[in-house]
N, C-alpha and C positions, 0 to 999 in steps of 0.2 A: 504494500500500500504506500501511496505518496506521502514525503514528508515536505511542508511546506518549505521555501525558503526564507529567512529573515528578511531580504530585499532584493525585490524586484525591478531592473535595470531595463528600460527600454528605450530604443532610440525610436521618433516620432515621424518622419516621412517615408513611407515604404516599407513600414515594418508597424507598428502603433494606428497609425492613423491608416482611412483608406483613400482612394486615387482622387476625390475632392480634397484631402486633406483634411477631414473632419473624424472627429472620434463617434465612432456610434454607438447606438443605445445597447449595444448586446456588449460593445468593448468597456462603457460607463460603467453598467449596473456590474459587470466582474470587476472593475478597480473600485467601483464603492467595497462590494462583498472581500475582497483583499484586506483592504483598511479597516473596513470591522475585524478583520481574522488576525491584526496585527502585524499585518507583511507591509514593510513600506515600498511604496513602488517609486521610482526616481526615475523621470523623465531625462533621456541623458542626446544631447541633439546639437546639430552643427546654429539651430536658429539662434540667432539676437533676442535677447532680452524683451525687444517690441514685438516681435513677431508671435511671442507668446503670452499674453495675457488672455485670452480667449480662451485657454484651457486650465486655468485656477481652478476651476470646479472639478475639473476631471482627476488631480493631482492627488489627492486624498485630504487628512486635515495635517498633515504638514507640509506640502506645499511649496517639495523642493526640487529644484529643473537644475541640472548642469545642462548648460550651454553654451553658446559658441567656442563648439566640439571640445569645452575639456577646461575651456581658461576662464570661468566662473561659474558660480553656484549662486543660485538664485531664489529668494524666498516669493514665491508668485502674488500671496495674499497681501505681504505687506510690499513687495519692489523692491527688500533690502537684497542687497548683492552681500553673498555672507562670506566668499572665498571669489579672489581671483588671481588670475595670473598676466604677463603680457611681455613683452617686447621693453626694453631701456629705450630711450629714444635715440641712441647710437646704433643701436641692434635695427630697430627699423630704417635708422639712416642708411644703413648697408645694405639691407634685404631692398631699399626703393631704389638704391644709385647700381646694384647689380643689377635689377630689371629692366632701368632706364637705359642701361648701356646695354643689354644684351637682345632687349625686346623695345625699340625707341616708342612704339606705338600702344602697348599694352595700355589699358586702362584702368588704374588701382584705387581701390576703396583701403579704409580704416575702420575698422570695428571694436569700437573700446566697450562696456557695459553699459553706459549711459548715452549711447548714440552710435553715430556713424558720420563720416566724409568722404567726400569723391572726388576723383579725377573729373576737371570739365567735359573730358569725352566721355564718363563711363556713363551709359545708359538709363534713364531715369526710369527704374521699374517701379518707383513709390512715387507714385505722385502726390501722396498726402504729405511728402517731407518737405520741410524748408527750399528752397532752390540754393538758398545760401551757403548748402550743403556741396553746389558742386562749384564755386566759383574760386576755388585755389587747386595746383596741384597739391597732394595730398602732404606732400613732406613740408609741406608751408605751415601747416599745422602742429608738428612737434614743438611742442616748449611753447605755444601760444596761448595768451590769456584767455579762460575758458576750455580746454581743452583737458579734461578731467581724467586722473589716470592713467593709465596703459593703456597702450594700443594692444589690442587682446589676439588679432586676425589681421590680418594683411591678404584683401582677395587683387587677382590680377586677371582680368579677363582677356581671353583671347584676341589678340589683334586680327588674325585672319580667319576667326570663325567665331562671331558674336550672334548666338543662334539666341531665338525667343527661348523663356525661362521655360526651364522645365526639368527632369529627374528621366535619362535613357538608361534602362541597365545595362543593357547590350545594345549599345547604339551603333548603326551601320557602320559599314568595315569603314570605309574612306574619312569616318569621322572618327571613329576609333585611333585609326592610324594618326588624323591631322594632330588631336589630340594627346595621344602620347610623343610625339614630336616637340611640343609648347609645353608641354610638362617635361618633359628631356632636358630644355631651354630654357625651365625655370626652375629646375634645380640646379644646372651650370651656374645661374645666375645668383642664385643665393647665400651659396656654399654652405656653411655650417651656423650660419644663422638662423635657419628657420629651416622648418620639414612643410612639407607638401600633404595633406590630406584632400581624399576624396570623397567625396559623400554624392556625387549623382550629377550634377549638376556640370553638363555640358558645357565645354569653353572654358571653365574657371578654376582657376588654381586655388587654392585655400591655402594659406601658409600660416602655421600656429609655432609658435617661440619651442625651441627644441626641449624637450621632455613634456610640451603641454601635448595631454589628448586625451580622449574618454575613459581610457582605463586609467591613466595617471588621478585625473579628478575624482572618480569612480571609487578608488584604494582611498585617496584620503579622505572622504566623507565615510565610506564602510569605518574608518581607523577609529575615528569622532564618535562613530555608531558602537564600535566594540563589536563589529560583525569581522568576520573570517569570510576570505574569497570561497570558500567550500561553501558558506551559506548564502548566495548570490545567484542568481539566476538574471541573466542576460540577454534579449533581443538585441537582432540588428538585423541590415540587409545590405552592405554599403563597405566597401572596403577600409573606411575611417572606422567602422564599427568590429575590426578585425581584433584591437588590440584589447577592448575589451569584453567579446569574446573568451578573449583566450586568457582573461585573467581570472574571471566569473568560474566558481566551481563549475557551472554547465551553462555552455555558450551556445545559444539557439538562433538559427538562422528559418524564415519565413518564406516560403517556397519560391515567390519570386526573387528573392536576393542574387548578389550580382554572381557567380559562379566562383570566382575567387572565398564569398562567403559559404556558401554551400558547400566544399571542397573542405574545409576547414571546421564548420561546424559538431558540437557532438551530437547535436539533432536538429530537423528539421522538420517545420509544423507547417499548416494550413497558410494561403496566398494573405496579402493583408487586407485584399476587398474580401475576402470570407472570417475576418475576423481571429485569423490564424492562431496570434501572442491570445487573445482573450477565451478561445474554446481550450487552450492548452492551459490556462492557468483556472480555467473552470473546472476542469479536469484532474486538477489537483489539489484545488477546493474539496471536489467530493471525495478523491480518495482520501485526503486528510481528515472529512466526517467520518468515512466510513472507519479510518483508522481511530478515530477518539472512541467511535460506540463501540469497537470490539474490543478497546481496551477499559470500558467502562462496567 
């Protein structure tokens, strides 16, 4: 019979959530029934701090999201950032002047906890933000008044393939290929100041400060907890979600996951439009009843 885990670790687009990016009513009512059983579940996700308020209610009652993939933790209910990590503003001055010289055209954003900035060219996919948001290159911003924090992420969009947003697991060969090419060209460019994560998202590089990622953030919140990796259970679907994985007592990948995940996992459940991560943790909801009454 199943024994529950202490906490439950899941990344939220392509794994948690389904292809609208919405949590549903069959994935809610098992993360409500989790929180009453004591399992804390921890939203663990490449998103900004903005992009998640929308799912407070889904988190349980406390209401903790590591995100942007690894370099903060986040208390959803109250906004307080309770852990973060980021970049010196030397370390980003090197990671921006190896891009500018290696990729003259790349378009880079900044992503600290309490915002973001952009390159004048990089694409305004949020039209709700400030404009004032793109009107300096982005390294004009280090050390400026106002400018709160660490820079937590460093994304650099493709210069020769700036395709509409979106998450391909296996995306055509010729973009595949373009793609590991400019990722080839931005790790040349970075060197040892910054690593490279992937989470879906075509054309874009994600660059997180060397030892920041999901399972780094992951271990030190379990620490805080007094939980051991053997008591963890982990989703994901996304090669950023590799590393934790493989630090989670058992690392579960979601049938769509990108094959690099599935290759690596120690099991793998139901698609995330059938509600995959929530029938499996339903599933060990009931063998955990059925384990308390036969030892009752």
């Amino acid at each position: 019979m199943t024994r529950l885990p202490r906490v439950v670790a899941t990344d939220l687009d392509g794994t948690l959530l389904d292809s609208r990016g919405q949590v549903s009513d069959r994935t809610r009512n098992v993360l409500a029934d989790l929180d009453a059983a004591g399992v804390e579940v921890v939203f663990v996700t490449a998103r900004p701090p903005r992009w998640l308020t929308r799912f407070t209610d889904a988190v349980g009652g406390h209401g903790r999201v590591i995100c942007i993939g690894g370099a903060c933790v986040l208390d959803l209910a109250s906004g307080e950032t309770l852990d973060t990590c980021g970049f010196d503003d030397d370390a980003a001055h090197a990671v921006v002047s190896g891009i500018r010289a290696a990729l003259p055209h790349a378009a880079l954003a900044f992503e600290r906890p309490d915002g973001v900035v952009f390159d004048p060219t990089y694409p305004n996919r949020e039209p709700a933000l400030d404009p004032a948001l793109w009107s300096v290159p982005v390294e004009d911003t280090l050390g400026a008044d106002g400018a709160r924090g660490p820079v937590s992420k460093i994304l650099a969009l493709d210069p020769a393939y700036i395709p509409p947003p979106g998450i391909l697991v296996d995306p055509p060969e010729e973009i595949r290929l373009a793609q590991e090419q400019f990722f080839a060209a931005v790790r040349g460019a970075i060197g040892p100041h910054a690593q490279l994560a992937y989470s879906g998202a075509v054309g874009l590089a994600e660059l997180m400060p060397p030892g920041v990622d999901k399972a780094a953030a992951l271990a030190r919140w379990c620490t805080r907890l007094g939980v051991d990796a053997s008591d963890v259970w982990a989703f994901g679907d996304m090669p950023n979600d590799l590393p934790m994985l493989t630090w989670a007592g058992r690392g579960i990948a979601v049938a769509n996951a990108h094959r690099d995940v599935l290759a690596s996992a120690d099991a793998v459940v139901g698609h995330h439009d059938a509600d995959g991560v929530a029938e499996e943790l339903a599933a060990a909801l009931l063998g955990s009843d059925a384990r308390a009454a036969a030892d009752s």
